[in-house]
C-alpha positions in Angstrom: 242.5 -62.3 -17.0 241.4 -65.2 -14.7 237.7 -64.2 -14.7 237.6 -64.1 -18.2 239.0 -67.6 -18.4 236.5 -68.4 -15.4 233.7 -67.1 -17.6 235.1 -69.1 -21.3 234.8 -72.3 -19.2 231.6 -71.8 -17.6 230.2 -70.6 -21.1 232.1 -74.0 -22.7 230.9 -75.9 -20.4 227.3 -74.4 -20.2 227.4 -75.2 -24.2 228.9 -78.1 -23.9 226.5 -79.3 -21.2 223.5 -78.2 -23.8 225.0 -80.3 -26.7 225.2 -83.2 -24.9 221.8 -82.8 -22.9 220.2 -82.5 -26.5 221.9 -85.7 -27.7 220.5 -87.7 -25.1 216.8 -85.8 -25.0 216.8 -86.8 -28.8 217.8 -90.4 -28.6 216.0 -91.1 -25.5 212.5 -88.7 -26.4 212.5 -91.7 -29.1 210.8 -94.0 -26.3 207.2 -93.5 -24.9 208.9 -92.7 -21.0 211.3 -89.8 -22.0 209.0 -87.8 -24.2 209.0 -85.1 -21.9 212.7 -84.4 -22.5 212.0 -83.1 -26.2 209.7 -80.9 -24.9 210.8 -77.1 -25.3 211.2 -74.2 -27.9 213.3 -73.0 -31.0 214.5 -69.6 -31.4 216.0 -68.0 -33.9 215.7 -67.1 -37.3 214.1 -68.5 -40.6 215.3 -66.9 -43.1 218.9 -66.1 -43.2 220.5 -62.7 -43.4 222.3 -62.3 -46.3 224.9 -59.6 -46.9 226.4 -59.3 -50.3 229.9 -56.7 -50.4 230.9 -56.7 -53.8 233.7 -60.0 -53.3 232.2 -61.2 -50.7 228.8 -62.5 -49.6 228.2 -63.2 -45.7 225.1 -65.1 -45.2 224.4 -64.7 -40.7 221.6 -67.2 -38.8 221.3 -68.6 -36.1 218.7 -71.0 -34.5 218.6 -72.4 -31.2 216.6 -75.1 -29.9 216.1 -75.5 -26.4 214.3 -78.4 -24.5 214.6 -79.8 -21.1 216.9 -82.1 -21.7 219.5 -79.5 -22.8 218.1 -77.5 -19.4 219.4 -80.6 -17.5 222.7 -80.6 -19.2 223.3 -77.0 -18.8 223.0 -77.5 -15.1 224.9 -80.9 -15.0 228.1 -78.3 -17.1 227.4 -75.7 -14.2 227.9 -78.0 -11.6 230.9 -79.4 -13.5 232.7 -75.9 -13.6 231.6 -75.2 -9.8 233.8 -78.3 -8.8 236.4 -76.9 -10.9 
């Protein structure tokens, strides 16, 4: 049980870390000097799937964009859960 925990937080924290690294890449990539933090790559899915069941209808998609700020803020929630 304690390395699943061990593995929920580093995951939290890796997502966490990648939600806040974005934040600051897109306020900041707004002046000419950090730029390069927007730079990266989106992944994921155009269209969404839809899956219609009678009563209900799931519609699944995902899209993930990664750039170098949310790089840096993955590693800054590693190092986080390594001083844990």
């Amino acid at each position: 049980m304690k390395d699943r925990k061990n593995a929920l937080n580093l995951f939290l924290l890796f997502m966490a870390g990648m939600v806040v690294g974005g934040f600051i890449g897109y306020y900041l990539g707004q002046y000419p000097l950090f730029t390069w933090l927007n730079y990266g790559k989106v992944f994921g899915m155009d269209q969404p799937v839809s899956l219609e069941f009678g009563i209900i209808h799931l519609v699944l998609g995902i899209k993930i964009n990664i750039d170098i700020a949310s790089i840096f803020g993955m590693v800054l929630g590693g190092l986080v859960y390594r001083q844990m």
